[in-house]
C-alpha positions as a LaTeX table, in Angstrom:
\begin{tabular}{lrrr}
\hline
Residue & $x$ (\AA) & $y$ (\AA) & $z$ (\AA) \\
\hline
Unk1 & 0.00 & 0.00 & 0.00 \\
Unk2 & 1.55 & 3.64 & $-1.06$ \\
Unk3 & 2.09 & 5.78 & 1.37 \\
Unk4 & $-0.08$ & 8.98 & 1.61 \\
Unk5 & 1.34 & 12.32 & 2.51 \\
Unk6 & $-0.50$ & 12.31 & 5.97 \\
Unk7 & 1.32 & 9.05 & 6.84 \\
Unk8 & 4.52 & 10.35 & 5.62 \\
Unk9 & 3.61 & 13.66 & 7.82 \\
Unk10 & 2.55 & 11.61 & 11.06 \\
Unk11 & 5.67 & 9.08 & 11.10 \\
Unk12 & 7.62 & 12.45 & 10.95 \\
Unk13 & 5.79 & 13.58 & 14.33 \\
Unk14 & 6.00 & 10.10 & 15.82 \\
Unk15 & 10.02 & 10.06 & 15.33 \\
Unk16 & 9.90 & 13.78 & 17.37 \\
Unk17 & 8.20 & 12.07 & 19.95 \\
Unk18 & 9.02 & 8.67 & 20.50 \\
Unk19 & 8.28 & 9.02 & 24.64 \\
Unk20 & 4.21 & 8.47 & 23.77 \\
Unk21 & 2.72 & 5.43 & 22.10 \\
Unk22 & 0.65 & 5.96 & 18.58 \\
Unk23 & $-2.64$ & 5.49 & 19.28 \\
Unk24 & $-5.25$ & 3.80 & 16.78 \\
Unk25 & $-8.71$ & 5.08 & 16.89 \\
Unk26 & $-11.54$ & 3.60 & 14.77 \\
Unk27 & $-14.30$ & 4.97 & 13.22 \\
Unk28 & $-16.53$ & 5.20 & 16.50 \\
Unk29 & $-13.80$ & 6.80 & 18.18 \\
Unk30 & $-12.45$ & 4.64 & 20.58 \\
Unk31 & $-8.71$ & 4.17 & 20.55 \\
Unk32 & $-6.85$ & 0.58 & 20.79 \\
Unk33 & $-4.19$ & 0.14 & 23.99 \\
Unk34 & $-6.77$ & 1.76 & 26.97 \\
Unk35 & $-5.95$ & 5.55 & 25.24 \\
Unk36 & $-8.86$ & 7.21 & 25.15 \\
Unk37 & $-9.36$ & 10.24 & 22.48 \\
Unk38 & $-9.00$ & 12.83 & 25.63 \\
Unk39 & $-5.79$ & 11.63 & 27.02 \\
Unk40 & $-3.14$ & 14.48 & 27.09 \\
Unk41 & 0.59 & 13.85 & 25.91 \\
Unk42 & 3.00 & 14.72 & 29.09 \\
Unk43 & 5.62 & 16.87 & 27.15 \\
Unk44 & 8.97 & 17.23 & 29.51 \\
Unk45 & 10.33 & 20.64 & 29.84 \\
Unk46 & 14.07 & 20.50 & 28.42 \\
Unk47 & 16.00 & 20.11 & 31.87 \\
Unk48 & 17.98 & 23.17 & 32.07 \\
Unk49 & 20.51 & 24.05 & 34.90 \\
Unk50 & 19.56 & 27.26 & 37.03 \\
Unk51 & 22.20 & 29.53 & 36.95 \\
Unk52 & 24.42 & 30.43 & 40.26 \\
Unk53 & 24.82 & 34.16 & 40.82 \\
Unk54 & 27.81 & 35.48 & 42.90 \\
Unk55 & 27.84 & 39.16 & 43.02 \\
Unk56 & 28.72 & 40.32 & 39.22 \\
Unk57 & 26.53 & 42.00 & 36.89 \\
Unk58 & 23.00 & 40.74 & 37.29 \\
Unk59 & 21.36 & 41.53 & 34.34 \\
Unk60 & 22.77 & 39.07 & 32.61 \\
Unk61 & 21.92 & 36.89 & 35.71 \\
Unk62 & 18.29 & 37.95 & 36.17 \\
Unk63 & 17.53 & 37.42 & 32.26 \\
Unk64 & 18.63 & 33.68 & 32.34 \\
Unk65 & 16.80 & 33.45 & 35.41 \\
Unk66 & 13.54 & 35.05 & 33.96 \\
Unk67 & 13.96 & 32.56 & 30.92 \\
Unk68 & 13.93 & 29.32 & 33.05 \\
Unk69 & 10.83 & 31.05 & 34.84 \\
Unk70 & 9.19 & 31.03 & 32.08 \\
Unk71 & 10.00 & 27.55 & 29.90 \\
Unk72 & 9.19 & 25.77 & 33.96 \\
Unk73 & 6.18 & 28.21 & 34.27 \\
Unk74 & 7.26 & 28.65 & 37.90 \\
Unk75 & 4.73 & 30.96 & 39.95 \\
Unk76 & 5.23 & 34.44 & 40.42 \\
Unk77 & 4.98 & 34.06 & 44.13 \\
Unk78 & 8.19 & 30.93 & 44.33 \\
Unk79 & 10.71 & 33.04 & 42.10 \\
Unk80 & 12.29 & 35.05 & 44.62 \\
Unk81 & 12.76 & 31.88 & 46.85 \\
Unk82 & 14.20 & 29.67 & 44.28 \\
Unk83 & 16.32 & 32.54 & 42.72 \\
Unk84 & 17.63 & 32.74 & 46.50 \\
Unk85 & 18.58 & 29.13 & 46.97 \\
Unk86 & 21.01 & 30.35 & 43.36 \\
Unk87 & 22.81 & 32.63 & 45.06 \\
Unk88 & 26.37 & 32.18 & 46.06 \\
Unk89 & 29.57 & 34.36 & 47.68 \\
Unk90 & 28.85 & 37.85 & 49.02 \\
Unk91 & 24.87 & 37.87 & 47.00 \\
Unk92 & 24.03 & 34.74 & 49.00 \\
Unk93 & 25.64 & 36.71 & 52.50 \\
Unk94 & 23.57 & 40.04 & 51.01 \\
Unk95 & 20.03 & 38.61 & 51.07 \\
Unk96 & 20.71 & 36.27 & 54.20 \\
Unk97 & 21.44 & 40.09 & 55.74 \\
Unk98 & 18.29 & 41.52 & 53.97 \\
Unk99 & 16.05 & 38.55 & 54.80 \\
Unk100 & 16.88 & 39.04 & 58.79 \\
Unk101 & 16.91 & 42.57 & 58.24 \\
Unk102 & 12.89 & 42.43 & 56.96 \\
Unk103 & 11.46 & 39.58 & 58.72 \\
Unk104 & 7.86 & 41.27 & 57.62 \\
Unk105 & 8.38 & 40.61 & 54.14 \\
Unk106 & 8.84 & 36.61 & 54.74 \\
\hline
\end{tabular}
């Protein structure tokens, strides 16, 4: 049997992601393997290394930080705390001061 372009095109996607099974649905709609036609695929996030920050310039610091913010879609509200657990040398002895210095804003 030839194969059609949508074949081609789906093999294509199922080499990209070879973490999820194909399913096969017939034509009522129910798929083979228990996979029903609402299941959602669980797409990883690339694992990406936060970066350490020791006193230097921050901006380029605080981009790279913003970036893995966004591609882990980590809450407003947890930044600040896991940006802190980054920080090493005389930042890391800087916000341990501030922190004790502002108990209020804990």
């Amino acid at each position: 049997m030839p194969t059609t372009r949508n074949q081609s095109q789906e093999e294509r996607i199922d080499q990209m992601m070879p973490t999820q099974p194909r399913k096969e649905v017939d034509q009522e709609g129910s798929s083979s393997g228990g996979l029903q036609l609402n299941d959602t695929f669980n797409l990883r996030s690339p694992k990406l290394v936060f970066p350490m920050y020791s006193g230097d310039d921050p901006s380029p610091w605080i981009y790279r930080a913003e970036r893995y913010f966004d591609v882990h879609e980590i809450p407003v509200g947890q930044r600040v705390q896991i940006a802190s657990i980054h920080l090493d040398g005389e930042a890391s002895l800087c916000y341990q001061w501030y922190r004790r210095s502002h108990p209020q804003l804990s």
